[in-house]
SEZADO-97972 format. One record per residue (C-alpha): x, y, z; residue in one letter; residue number from 1. Coordinates in steps of 0.02 Angstrom, whole numbers. Layout:
! SEZADO-97972
X, Y, Z, a, NUM
...
***
This chain:
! SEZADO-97972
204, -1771, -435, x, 1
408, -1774, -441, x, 2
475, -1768, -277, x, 3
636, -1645, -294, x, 4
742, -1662, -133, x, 5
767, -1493, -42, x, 6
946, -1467, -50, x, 7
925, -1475, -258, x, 8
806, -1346, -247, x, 9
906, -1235, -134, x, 10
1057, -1247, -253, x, 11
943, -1222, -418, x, 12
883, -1070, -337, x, 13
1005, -983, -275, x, 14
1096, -1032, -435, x, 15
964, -948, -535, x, 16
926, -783, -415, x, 17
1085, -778, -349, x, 18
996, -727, -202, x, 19
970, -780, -25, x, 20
857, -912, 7, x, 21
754, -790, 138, x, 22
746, -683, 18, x, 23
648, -788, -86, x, 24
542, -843, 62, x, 25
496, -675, 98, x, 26
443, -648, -76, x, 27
342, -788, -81, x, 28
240, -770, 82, x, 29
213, -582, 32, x, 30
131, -642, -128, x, 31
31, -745, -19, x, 32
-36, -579, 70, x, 33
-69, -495, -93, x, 34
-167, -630, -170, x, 35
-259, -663, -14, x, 36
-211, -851, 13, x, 37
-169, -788, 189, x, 38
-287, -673, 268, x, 39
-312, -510, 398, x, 40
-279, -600, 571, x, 41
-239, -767, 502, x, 42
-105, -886, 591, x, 43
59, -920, 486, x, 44
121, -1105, 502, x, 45
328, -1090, 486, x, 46
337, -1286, 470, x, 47
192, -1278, 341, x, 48
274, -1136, 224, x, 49
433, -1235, 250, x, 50
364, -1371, 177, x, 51
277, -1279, 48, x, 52
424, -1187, -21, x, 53
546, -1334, 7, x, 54
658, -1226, 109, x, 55
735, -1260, 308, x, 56
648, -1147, 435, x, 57
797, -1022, 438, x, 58
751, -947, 297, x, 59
554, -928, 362, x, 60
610, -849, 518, x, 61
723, -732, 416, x, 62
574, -686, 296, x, 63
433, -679, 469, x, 64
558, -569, 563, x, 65
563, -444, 406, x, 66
365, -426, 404, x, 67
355, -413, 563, x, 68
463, -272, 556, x, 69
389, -181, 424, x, 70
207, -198, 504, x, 71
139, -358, 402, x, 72
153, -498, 543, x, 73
145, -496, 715, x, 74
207, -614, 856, x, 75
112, -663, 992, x, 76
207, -776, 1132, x, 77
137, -949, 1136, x, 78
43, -910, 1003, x, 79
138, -901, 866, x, 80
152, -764, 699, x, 81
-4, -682, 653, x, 82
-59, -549, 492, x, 83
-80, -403, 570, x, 84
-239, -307, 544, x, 85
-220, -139, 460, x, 86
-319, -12, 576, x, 87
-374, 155, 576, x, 88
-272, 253, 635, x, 89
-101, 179, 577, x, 90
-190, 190, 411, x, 91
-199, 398, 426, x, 92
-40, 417, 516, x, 93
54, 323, 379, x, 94
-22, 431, 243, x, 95
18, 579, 337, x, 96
216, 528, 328, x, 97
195, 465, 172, x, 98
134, 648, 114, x, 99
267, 731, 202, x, 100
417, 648, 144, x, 101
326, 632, -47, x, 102
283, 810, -74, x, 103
478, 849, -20, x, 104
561, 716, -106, x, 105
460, 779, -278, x, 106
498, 943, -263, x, 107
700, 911, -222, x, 108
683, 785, -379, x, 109
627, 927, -480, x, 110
801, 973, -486, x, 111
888, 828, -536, x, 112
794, 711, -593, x, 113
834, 631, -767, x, 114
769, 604, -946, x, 115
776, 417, -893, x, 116
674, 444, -766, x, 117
547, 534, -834, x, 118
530, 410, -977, x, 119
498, 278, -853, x, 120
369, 379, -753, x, 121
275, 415, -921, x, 122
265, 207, -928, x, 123
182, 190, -750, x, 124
85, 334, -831, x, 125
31, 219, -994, x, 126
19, 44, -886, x, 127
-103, 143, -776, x, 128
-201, 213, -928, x, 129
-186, 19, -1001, x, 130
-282, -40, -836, x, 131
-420, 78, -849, x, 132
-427, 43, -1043, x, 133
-467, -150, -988, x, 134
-570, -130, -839, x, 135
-686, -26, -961, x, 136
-686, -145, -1104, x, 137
-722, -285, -961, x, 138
-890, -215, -920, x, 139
-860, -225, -736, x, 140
-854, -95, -597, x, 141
-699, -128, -503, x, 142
-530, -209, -529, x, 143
-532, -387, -512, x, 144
-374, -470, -431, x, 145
-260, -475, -587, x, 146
-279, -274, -641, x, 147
-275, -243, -474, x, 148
-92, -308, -459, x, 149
-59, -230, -620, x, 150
-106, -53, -554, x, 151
-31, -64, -383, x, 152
136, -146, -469, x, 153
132, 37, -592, x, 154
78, 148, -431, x, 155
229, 54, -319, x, 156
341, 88, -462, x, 157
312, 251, -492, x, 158
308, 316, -334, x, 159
499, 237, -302, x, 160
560, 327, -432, x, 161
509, 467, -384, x, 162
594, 437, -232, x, 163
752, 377, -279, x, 164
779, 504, -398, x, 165
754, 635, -240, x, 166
910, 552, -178, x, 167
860, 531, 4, x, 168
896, 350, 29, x, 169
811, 374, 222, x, 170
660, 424, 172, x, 171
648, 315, 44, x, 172
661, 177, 157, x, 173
498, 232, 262, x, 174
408, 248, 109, x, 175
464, 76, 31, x, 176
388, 13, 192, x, 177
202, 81, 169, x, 178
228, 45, -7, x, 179
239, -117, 44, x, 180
100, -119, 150, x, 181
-30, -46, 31, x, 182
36, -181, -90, x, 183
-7, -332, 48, x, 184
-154, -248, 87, x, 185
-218, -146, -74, x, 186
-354, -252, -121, x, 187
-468, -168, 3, x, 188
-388, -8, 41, x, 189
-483, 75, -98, x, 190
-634, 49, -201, x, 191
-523, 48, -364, x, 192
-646, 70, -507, x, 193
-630, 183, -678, x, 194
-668, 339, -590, x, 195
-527, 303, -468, x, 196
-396, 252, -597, x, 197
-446, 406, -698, x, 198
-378, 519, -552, x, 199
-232, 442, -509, x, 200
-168, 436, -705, x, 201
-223, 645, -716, x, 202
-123, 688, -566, x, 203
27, 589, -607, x, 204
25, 665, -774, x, 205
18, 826, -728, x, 206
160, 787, -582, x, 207
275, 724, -718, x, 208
232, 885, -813, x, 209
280, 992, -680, x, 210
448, 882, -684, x, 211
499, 921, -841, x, 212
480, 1078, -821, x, 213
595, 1104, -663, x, 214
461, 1175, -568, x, 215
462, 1086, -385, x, 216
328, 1183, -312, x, 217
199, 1151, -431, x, 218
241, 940, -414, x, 219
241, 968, -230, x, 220
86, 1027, -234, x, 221
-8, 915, -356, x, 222
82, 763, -241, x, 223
-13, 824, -91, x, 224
-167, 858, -161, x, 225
-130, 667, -240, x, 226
-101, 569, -56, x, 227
-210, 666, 25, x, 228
-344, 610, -112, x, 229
-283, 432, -82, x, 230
-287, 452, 128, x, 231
-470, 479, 114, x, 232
-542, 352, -19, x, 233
-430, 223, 100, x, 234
-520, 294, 258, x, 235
-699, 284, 154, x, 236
-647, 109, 110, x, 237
-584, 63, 266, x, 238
-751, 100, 352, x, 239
-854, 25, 228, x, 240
-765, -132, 237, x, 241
-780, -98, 436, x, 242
-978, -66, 431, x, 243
-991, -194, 313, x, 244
-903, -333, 461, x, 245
-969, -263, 604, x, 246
-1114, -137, 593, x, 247
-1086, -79, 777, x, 248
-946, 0, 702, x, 249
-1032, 111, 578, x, 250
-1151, 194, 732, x, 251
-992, 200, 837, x, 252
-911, 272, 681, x, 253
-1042, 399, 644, x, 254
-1040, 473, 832, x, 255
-878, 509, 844, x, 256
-877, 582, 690, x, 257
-999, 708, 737, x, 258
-943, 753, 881, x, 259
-770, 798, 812, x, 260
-868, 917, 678, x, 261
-974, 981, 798, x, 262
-834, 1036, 934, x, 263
-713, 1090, 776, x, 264
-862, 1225, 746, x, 265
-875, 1305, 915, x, 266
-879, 1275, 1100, x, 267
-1018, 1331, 1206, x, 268
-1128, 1346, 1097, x, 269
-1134, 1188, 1019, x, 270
-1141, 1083, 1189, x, 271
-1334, 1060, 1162, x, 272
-1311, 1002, 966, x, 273
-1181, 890, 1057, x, 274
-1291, 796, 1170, x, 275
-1444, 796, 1028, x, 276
-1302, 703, 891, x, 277
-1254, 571, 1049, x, 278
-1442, 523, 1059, x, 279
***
């Protein structure tokens, strides 16, 4: 191996990118959260990523501080940097914002959004329908790691432009941020097989549809029904993966969710069905 001293690296780099050397860190230790190099709950080494990139520790600090903020890392003191652990709940509640601001921002976009655009939503459209083209000549069930990135890389993209061509640069922002998320953590957030990427590239068609034809309400409409699709395949996952870990989790699981159907029904009268599910 050719050693390369670090300051030659730094200035081919940022000769190349033009780009900030933290920038490229945090690229590079967010690729090692997609591919799964480094895992759920795993510690993150600074000196050993330093070394690894051939970078000073500035730039790692500048990268960690960035995940932490958008959710992907956490610090612990003493401790040292951690991947966080996607849970539950932050998994709904993030859907449910990422509905919200979606279904408006496709609606406003509706309005104003351009031929351009459009022609580059009816790509993600076509890479999408590529993937499921492959994964069913492959014989397989599910996406394996490389059609996987594919897919999420077509789903990130088209849901930005969507976005950006809504002109709220705010919102945008929030939803970059799950984006971003889902991207670190998509390999298990859904169970992504041809049924799954058959959905996804019917409702974006017809959202792109509704586009073109200026009609906001419809696209609003066919957004929601599209997250809300997504929120609970990444819930079923989610507990699957959960059960599959810790099988406590799928009893614990299981009670609470009948007792939230059973009280959502009635009061009094279901106190007795109550104390029969707990049993």
């Amino acid at each position: 191996m050719i050693y390369i001293p670090k300051r030659i690296l730094k200035k081919c780099y940022k000769m190349k990118t033009n780009q900030p050397l933290s920038e490229f860190a945090y690229r590079q230790l967010l690729q090692r959260l997609v591919d799964g190099r480094i895992g759920s709950g795993q510690r993150v080494s600074q000196q050993k990523l330093a070394d690894e990139l051939s970078v000073g520790l500035t730039p790692i600090r500048e990268a960690i501080r960035r995940m932490c903020d958008e959710g992907l890392l956490y610090q612990k003191p003493q401790s040292g940097t951690f991947v966080a652990e996607p849970d539950r709940r932050t998994l709904i509640e993030a859907y449910e914002v990422r509905c919200a601001l979606e279904t408006q921002a496709v609606e406003s976009a509706a309005g104003r959004i351009s031929k351009a655009d459009l022609d580059l939503l009816d790509r993600c459209c076509k890479r999408t329908q590529k993937t499921g083209r492959m994964l069913e000549k492959s014989g397989v069930k599910m996406l394996d790691e490389n059609l996987t990135r594919e897919f999420l890389e077509a789903d990130m993209l088209y849901h930005h432009s969507i976005m950006q061509a809504a002109g709220n640069v705010y919102a945008m922002k929030i939803v970059s941020t799950g984006q971003i998320r889902n991207r670190a953590f998509g390999y298990r957030s859904h169970f992504r097989d041809l049924a799954h990427i058959k959905r996804v590239f019917s409702i974006h068609t017809k959202i792109i549809k509704a586009l073109r034809r200026g009609d906001g309400k419809v696209a609003g409409r066919f957004m929601g029904q599209h997250i809300n699709q997504s929120m609970a395949e990444a819930v079923e996952a989610f507990d699957r993966n959960a059960a599959m870990e810790n099988p406590v989790y799928s009893r614990t699981r299981c009670i609470t969710d009948n007792i939230k159907e059973i009280l959502s029904n009635s009061k009094s009268e279901n106190i007795g069905k109550l104390h029969g599910k707990i049993k």
